[in-house]
C-alpha positions as CSV (number, residue, x, y, z in Angstrom):
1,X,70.3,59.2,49.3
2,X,66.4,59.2,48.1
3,X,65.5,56.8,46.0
4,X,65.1,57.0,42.5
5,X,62.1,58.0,40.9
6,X,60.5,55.2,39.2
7,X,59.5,55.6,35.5
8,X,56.2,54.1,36.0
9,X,53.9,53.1,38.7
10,X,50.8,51.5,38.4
11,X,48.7,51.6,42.3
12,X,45.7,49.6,43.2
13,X,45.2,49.2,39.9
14,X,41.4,47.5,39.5
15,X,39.8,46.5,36.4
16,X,36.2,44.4,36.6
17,X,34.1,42.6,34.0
18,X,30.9,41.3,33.8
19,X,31.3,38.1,36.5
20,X,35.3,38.5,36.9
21,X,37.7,40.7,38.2
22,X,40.6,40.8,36.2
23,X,43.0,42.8,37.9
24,X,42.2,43.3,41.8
25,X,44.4,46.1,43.4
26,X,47.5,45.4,41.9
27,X,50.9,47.4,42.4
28,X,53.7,47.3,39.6
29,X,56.4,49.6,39.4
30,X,59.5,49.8,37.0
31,X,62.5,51.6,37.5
32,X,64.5,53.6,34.8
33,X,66.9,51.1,32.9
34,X,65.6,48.2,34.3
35,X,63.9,44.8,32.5
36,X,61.3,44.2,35.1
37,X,59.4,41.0,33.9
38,X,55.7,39.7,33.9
39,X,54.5,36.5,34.8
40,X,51.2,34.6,35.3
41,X,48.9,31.7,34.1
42,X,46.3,32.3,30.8
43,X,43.7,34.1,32.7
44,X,45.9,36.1,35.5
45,X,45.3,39.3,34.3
46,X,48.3,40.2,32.5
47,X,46.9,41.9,29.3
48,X,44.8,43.8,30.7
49,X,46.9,45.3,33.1
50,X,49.4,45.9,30.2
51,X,46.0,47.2,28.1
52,X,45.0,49.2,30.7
53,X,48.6,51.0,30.9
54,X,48.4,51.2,26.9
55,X,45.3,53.2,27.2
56,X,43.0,50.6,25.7
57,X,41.1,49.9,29.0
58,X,40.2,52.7,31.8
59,X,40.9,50.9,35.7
60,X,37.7,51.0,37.6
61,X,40.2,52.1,40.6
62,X,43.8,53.0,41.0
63,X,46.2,55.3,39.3
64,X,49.4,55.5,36.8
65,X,52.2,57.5,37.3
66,X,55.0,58.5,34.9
67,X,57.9,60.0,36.0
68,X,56.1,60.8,39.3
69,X,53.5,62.0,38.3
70,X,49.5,61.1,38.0
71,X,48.2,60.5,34.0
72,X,45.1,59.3,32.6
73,X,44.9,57.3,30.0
74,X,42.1,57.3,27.0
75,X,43.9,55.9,24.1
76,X,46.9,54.1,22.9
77,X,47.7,57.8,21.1
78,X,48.0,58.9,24.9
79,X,50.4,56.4,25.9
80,X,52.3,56.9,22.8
81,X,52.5,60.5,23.9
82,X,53.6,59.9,26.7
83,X,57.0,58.2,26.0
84,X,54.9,54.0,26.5
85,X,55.3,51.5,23.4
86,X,54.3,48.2,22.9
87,X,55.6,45.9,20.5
88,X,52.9,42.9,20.1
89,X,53.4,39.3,19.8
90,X,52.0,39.8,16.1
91,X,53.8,42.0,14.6
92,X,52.0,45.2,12.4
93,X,54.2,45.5,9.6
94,X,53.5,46.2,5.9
95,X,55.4,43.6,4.0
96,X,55.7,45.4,0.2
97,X,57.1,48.4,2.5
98,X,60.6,49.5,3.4
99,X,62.1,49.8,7.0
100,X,61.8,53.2,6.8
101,X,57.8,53.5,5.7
102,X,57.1,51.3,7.8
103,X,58.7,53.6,11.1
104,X,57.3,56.8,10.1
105,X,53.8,55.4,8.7
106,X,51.2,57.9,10.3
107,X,53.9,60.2,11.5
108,X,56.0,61.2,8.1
109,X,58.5,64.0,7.9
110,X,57.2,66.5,5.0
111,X,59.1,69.1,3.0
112,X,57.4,72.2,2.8
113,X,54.6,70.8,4.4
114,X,53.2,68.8,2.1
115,X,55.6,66.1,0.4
116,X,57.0,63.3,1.8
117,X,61.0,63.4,2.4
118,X,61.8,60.1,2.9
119,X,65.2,60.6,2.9
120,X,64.6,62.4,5.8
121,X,62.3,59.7,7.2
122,X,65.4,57.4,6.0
123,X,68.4,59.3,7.7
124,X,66.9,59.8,11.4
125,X,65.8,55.3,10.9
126,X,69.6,55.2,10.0
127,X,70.6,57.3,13.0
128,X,68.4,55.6,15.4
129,X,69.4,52.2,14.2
130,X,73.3,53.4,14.9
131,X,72.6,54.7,18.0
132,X,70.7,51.5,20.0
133,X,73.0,49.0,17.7
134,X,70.0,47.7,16.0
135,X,71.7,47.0,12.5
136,X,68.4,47.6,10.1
137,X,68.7,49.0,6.9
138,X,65.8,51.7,6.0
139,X,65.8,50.7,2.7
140,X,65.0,47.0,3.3
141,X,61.8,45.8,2.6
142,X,60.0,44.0,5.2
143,X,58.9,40.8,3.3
144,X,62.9,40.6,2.3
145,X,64.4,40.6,6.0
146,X,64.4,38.1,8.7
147,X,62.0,37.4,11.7
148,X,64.4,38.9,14.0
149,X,64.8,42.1,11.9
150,X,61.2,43.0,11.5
151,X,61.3,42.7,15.4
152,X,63.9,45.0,15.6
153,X,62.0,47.6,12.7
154,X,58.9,47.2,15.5
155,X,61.3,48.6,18.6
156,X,62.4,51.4,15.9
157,X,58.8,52.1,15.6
158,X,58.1,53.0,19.5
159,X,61.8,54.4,19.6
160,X,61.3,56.7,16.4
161,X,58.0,57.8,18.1
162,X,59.8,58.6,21.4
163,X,59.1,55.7,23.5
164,X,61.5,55.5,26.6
165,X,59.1,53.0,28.2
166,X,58.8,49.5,25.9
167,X,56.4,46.6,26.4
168,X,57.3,43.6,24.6
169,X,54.8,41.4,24.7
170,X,55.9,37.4,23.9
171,X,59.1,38.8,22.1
172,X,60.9,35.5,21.2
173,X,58.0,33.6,20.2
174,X,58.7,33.3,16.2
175,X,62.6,33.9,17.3
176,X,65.3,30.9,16.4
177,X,67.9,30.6,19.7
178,X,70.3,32.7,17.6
179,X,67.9,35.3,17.0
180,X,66.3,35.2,20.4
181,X,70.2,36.0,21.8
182,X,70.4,38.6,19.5
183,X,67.5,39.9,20.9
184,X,68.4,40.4,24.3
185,X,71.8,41.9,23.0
186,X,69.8,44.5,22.0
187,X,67.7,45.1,25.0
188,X,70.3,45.5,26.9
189,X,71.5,48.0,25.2
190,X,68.6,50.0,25.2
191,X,68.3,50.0,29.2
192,X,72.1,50.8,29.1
193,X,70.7,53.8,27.3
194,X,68.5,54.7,30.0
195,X,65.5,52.2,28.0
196,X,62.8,50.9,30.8
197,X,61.3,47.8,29.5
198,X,58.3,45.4,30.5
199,X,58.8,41.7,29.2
200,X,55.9,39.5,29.2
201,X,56.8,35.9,28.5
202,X,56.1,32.4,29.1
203,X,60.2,31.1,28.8
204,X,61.2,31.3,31.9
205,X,64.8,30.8,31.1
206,X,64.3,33.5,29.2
207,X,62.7,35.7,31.9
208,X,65.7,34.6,34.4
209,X,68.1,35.6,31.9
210,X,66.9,38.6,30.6
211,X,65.4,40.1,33.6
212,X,66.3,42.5,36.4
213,X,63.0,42.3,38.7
214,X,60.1,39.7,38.1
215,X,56.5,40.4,39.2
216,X,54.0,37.3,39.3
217,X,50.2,37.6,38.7
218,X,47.8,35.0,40.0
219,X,43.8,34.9,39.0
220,X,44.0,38.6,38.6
221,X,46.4,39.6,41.8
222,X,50.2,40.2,42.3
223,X,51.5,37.4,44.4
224,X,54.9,38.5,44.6
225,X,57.8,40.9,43.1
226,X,61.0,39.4,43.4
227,X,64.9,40.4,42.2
228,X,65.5,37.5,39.1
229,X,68.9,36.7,40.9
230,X,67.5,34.5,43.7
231,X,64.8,32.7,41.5
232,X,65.1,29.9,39.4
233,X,62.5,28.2,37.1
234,X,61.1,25.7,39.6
235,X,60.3,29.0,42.2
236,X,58.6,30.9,39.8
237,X,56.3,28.2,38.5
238,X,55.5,27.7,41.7
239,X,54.3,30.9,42.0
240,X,52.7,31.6,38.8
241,X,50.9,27.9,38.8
242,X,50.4,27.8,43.4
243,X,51.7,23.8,43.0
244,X,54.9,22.0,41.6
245,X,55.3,22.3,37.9
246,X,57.2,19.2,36.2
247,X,59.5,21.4,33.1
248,X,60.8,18.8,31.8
249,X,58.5,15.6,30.1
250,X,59.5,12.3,31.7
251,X,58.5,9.7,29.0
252,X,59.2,6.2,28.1
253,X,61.0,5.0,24.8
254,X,58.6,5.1,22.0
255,X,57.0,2.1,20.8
256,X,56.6,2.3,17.4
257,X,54.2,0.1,15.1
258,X,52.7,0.7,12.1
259,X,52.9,3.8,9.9
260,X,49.5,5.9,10.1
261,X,50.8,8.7,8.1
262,X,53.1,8.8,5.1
263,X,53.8,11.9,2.6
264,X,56.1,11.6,-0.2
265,X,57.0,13.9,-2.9
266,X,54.7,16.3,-1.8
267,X,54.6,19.9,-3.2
268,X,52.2,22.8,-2.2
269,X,52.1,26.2,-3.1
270,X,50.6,29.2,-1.3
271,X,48.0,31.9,-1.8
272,X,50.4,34.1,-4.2
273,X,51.2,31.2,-6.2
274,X,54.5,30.6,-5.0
275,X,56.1,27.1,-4.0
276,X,56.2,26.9,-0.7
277,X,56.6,23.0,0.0
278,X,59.3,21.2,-1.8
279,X,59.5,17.7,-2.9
280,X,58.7,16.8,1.0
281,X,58.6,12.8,1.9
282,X,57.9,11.8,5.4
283,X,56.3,9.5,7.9
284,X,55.2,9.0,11.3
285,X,54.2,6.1,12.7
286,X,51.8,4.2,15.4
287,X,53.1,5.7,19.0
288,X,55.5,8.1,18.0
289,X,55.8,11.6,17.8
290,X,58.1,13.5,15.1
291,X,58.7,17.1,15.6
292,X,58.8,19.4,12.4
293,X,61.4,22.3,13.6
294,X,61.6,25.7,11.5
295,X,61.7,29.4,11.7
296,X,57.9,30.9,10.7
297,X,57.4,31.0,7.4
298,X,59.1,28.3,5.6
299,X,56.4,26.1,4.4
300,X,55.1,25.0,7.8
301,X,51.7,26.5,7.4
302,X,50.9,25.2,3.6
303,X,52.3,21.5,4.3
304,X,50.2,21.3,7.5
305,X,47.1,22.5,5.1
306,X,47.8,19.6,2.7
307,X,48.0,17.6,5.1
308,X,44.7,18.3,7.3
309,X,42.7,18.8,3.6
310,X,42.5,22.8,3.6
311,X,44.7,23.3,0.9
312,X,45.4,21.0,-2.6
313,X,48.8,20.0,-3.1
314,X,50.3,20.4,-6.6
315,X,51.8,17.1,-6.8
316,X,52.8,14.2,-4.4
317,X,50.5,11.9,-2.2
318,X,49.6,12.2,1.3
319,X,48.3,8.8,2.9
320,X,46.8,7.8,6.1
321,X,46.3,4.8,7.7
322,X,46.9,3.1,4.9
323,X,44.3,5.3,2.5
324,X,45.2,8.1,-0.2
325,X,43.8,11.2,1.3
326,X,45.9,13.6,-1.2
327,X,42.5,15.1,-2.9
328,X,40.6,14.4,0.2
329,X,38.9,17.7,2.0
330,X,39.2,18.5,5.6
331,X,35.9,16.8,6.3
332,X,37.0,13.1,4.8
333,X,40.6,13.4,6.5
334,X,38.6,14.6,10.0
335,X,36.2,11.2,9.3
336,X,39.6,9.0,8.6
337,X,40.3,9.9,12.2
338,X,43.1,13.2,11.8
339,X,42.8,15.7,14.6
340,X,43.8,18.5,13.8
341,X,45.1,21.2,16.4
342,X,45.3,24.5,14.0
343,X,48.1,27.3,14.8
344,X,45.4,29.9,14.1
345,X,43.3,29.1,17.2
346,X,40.8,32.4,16.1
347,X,41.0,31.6,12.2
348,X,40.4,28.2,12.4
349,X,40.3,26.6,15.2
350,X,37.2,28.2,17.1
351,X,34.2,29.9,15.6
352,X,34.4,33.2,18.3
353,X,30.8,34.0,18.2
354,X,30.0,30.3,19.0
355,X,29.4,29.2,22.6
356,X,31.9,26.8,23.9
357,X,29.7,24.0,23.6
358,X,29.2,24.7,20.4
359,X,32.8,24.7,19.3
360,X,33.2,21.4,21.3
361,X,30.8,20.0,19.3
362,X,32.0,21.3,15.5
363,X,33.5,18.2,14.3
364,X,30.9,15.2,15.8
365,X,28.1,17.3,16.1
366,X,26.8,14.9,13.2
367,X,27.0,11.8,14.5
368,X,25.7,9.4,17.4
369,X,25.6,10.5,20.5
370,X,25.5,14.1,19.6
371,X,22.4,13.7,17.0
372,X,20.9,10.7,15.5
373,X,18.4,10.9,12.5
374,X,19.1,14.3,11.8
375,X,18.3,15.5,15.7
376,X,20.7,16.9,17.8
377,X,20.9,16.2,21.5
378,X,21.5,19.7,23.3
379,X,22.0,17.6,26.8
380,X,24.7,15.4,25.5
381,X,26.1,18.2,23.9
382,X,26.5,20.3,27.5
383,X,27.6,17.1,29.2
384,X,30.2,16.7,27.1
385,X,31.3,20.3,27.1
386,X,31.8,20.4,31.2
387,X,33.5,17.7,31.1
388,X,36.2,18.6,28.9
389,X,35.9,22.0,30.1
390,X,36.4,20.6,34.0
391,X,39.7,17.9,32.2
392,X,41.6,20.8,30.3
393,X,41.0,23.2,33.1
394,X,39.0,25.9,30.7
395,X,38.4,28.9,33.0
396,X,36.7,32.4,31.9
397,X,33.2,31.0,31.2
398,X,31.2,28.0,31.4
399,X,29.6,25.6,28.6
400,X,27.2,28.8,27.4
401,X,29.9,31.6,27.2
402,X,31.3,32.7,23.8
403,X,34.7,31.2,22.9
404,X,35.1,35.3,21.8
405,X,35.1,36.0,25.8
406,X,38.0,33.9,26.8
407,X,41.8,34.8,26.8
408,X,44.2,33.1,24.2
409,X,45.4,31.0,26.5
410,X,41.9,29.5,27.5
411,X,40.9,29.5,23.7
412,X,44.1,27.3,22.8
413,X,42.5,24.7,25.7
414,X,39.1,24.4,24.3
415,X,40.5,23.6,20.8
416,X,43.0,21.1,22.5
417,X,40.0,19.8,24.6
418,X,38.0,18.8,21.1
419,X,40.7,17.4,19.2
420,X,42.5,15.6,21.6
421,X,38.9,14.5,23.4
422,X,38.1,12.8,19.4
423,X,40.5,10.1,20.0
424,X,42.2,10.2,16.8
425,X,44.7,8.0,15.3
426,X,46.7,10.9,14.3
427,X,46.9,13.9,15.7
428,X,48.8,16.9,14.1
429,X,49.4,19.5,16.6
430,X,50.6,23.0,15.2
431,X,51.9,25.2,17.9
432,X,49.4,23.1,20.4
433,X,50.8,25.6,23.6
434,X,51.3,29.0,22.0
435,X,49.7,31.5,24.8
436,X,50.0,29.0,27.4
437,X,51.7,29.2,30.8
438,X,53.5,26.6,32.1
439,X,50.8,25.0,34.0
440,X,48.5,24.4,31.2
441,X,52.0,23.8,28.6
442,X,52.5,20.7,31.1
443,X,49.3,19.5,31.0
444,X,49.0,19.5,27.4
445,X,52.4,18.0,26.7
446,X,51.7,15.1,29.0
447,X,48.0,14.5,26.8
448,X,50.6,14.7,23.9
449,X,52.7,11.9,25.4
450,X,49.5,10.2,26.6
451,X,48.6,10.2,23.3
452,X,51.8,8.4,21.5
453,X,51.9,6.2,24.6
454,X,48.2,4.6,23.1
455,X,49.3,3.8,19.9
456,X,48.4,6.7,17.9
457,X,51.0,8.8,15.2
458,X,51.7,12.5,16.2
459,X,53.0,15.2,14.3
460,X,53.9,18.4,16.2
461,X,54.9,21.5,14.5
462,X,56.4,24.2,17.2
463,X,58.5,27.2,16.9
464,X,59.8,26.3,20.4
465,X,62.8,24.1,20.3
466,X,62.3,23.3,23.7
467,X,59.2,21.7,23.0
468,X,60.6,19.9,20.0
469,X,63.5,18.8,21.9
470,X,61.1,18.0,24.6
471,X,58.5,15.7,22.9
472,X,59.8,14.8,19.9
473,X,61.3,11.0,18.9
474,X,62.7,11.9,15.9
475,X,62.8,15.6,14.6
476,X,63.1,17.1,11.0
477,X,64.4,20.5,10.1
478,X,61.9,22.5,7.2
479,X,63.6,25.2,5.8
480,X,62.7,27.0,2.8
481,X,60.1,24.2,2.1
482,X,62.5,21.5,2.4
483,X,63.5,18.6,5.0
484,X,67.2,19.9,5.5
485,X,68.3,17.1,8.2
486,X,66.2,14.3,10.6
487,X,68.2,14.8,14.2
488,X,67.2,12.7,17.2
489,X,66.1,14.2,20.6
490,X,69.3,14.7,22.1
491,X,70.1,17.0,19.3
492,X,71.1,20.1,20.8
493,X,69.1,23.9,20.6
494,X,72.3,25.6,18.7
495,X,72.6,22.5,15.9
496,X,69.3,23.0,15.0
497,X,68.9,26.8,15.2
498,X,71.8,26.3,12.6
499,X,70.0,24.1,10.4
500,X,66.8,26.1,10.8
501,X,68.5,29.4,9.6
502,X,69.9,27.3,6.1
503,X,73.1,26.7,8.0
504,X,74.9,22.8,6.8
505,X,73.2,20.7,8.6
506,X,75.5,18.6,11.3
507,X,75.1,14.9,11.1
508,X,72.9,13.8,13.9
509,X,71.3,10.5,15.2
510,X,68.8,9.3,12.9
């Protein structure tokens, strides 16, 4: 029997940039109804191959094929056309719109060729939702549905536009455990369907459960496709990383001391005037680190604001090592030694058109040995910046390049790489590995550990239980602005999905 035709190939694919290739002759096929998965390091060259296939980029060599047969590609509106969607990490949703403007936006059904039947628009949502067993309501509106929904209203979007080709970039990253099983519910019912998806992830436990095929990218070349049944975690960060990866952090029992950072009370509201931290009271202390767990969007982003001097609270007090820093501004809290690793690397963690040693330099740049008397000190300045560039493994450009020309990934390490570098006495680390592969994820969490282990506070805010669970020595639940529950580190994934989701929280170890 001759084998099946795959829904896309991509052949020698090539794409060069000034002083790098990115993608050097890879091959990548995936067959109808399949979940072929793609792996690599920051840097390996899986966005642009995936932007290449979206029409975003044009290869410098090779060819796609869909269905069999040859296609160019000059725009996303060409890959739309031609049955390929993407759903992005981020996702590109209206929030004061329904479901079902949201679907059709750009592409509405008219009546008589000129008004807008959204009744229409809403009956084919409806029927598309009942058909892959999606369960959204067009009428919704986006800012009143769940993280997991408004993924499911973005797979409507490539669906309602035809897509039988999906690329789901970072899927389950803002996803809760419950969620993120809903979500692959869901996908398999779409390949079931005849649905041929691409899954680009950094969970492998994810990938291997997900997964039919797995391809692995290296420094910008395929190092191996392999069927998901005969790997396992430790196999494929081999591949992706070329050494052994330790998954799981191996650290001592915290020694606690003093406490270098104590919030009580403490309510903040957010840019629409809205309460968005409630009455919160916490503390972390000398060589420890306590992990804030939480579904996006429940108050993590305006307490870690108060906290780090970007944003005023309305009432309560915020102290740190011993001084009140509640009406202090980012600058003062920075100069009471707080490091602060932002979860909006671009927005404010990195200034893009900045060169790297530049954005090493933005928080000491002031005092000695950086400058003295006014005068800065370029040389110490580029020392510094290969050095830490060399320690966090910074690749895509040296101490002059822009911070605008390197991947996420590699943009994460340079922020990492100045705040950690500072030596503070407490660190507060917001989603410190989002973008990162495993390689770099255990490098960072041991700098984490290192940094608890020398008597200094941390306070890590992740949407990834595993890295609470992972790194935490005590770990609090924020939902709807408010601690719900304090669980200990053997607390498992489901308890505090449930708690994170306004479920009763389940008594744990204190």
């Amino acid at each position: 029997m001759a084998a099946e035709t795959p829904a896309l190939e991509l052949r020698g694919i090539t794409k060069r940039f000034p002083g790098v290739v990115a993608n050097d002759r890879i091959d990548f096929d995936l067959q109808p109804g399949e979940v072929h998965a793609l792996l690599g390091e920051n840097g390996a060259g899986k966005s642009t191959l995936m932007n290449v296939l979206y029409g975003l980029y044009r290869p410098d060599e090779g060819e796609i094929l869909i269905g069999g047969q040859p296609v160019t590609m000059h725009s996303p509106k060409d890959a739309i056309e031609r049955g390929i969607g993407m759903v992005h990490q981020h996702f590109m949703l209206i929030p004061v719109m329904t479901v079902a403007e949201n679907i059709v936006l750009g592409t509405e059904p008219r009546r008589e060729g000129v008004l807008l039947d959204l009744s229409a628009a809403e009956k084919r949502v409806r029927a598309l939702s009942e058909q892959y067993g999606l369960g959204v309501d067009p009428r919704a509106r986006i800012e009143d549905i769940s993280v997991g929904r408004q993924q499911r209203v973005e797979i409507l979007k490539a669906l309602y536009r035809g897509a039988d080709i999906l690329i789901l970039d970072e899927p389950t990253a803002v996803l809760t455990p419950q969620e993120a099983t809903e979500l692959f519910g869901v996908l398999r019912s779409l390949t079931a369907q005849g649905m041929s998806i691409i899954f680009i992830s950094h969970k492998l436990n994810e990938v291997l459960s997900i997964s039919d095929r797995i391809t692995v990218l290296r420094r910008g070349k395929k190092v191996e496709t392999l069927a998901t049944s005969g790997a396992t975690e430790e196999s494929l960060a081999r591949l992706m990383v070329g050494r052994e990866v330790l998954l799981r952090v191996d650290k001592p029992p915290a020694d606690t001391g003093e406490t270098l950072l104590e919030i009580k009370d403490l309510s903040v509201v957010d840019d629409r005037g809205l309460e968005a931290v409630r009455g919160v009271s916490l503390d972390v202390r000398a060589g420890e680190i306590v992990g804030i767990a939480g579904v996006d969007g429940n108050g993590q982003t305006e307490l870690i604001d108060a906290i780090t001097g970007l944003r005023r609270p309305a009432s309560g007090t915020i102290t740190v090592g011993g001084r009140d820093m509640t009406k202090a501004n980012a600058r003062k809290v920075l100069d009471e030694g707080m490091g602060h690793i932002p979860e909006d690397r671009q927005a404010r963690g990195l200034v893009l058109e900045f060169t790297l040693t530049e954005n090493l330099a933005l928080e000491d740049y002031r005092s000695p040995p950086d400058s003295r008397w006014g005068w800065l000190f370029p040389r110490r300045l580029l020392a510094r910046a290969r050095r830490l560039l060399r320690e966090f493994d910074v690749r895509g450009g040296g101490p002059s390049a822009r911070a605008s020309a390197l991947s996420g990934g590699n943009q994460q390490k340079v922020v990492i790489a100045r705040e950690v570098g500072r030596d503070p006495r407490v660190l507060v680390a917001a989603q410190p590995t989002r973008g990162l592969d495993v390689g770099a994820i255990e490098y960072v969490h041991k700098r984490l550990i290192t940094v608890r282990d020398e008597h200094k506070a941390v306070l890590l805010v992740s949407l990834e239980l595993e890295e609470i669970l992972s790194l935490s020595d005590r770990i609090l639940v924020l939902y709807e602005g408010r601690l719900v529950g304090e669980y200990g580190p053997d607390a498992s994934e489901e308890e505090l999905g449930v708690a994170m989701t306004g479920g009763r929280r389940k008594d744990a170890a204190a």
